[in-house]
N, C-alpha and C positions, 0 to 999 in steps of 0.2 A: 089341582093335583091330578096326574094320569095315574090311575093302576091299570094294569094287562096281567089279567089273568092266565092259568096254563087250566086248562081243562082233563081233568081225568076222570075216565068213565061217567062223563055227564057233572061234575060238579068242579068244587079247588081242590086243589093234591093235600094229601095229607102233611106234608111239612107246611103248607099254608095254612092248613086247620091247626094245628099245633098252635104254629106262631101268633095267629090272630088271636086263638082263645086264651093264651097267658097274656099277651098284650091287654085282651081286655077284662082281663080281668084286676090291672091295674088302674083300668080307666074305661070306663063303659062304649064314653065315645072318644073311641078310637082314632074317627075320624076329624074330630074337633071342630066342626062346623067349618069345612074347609070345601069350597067349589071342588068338586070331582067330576073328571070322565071315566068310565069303567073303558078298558078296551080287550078285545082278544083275538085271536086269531088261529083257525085249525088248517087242516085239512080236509076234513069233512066240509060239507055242505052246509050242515047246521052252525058254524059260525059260532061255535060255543055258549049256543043258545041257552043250553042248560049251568053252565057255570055264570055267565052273565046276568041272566032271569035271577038266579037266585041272591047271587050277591046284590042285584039292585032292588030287592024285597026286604034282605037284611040292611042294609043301609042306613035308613033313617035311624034305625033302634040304634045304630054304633056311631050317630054325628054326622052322615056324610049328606052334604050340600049337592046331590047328585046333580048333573044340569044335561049329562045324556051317557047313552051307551052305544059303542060299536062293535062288530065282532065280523072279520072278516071271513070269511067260508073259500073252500077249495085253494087253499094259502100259496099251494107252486102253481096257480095258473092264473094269480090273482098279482103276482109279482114279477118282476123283471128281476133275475135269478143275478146278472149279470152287473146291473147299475143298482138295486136294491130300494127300487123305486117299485109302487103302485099302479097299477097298467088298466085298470076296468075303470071307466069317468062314476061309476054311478058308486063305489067303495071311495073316489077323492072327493067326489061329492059330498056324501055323508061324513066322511073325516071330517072336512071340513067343515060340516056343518056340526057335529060336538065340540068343534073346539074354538070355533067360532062362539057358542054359546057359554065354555069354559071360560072365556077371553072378556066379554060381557060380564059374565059373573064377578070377573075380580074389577072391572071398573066399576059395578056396582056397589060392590061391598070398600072401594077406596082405594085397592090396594094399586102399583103400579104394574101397567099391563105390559 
């Protein structure tokens, strides 16, 4: 499972807070022991370091099978505005490497990849 967070002032928006804490409070784990990548993407520098870090701290406690996280930083010089592609090797790189490790996970656990 991909989530992509939105980042506001350092954490998740408040409709996301919302929605997650009545979700679980139907079900603790939310995420159901399901392979996860967190992803997100700003404009800043920091890469959504603060809404990322956190939610992969919360994690374990709501189910999630984390297996990485990405967050790309400086997002209009980070993209090809025009084709909607990823332009710095070392941002396809690490994509690739969480989802390469998400891709793992589900042949681990059986399911088809």
């Amino acid at each position: 499972m991909l989530v992509s967070f939105a980042e506001h002032i350092g954490s998740v928006t408040s409709a996301w807070k919302a929605i997650f804490g009545w979700m679980s409070r139907i079900d603790m784990k939310v995420w159901q022991d399901k392979p996860m990548v967190f992803l997100s993407a700003t404009p800043s520098p920091r890469a959504g370091a603060g809404v990322s870090g956190h939610q992969a701290q919360l994690a374990p406690f709501f189910g999630a099978d984390l297996r990485g996280s990405k967050g790309i930083g400086t997002w209009g010089e980070a993209r090809d505005a025009d084709g909607g592609t990823l332009t710095r090797a070392e941002d396809i790189a690490a994509l690739d490497a969480v989802l390469e490790a998400l891709l793992a996970a589900r042949v681990t656990k059986g399911e088809a990849a």
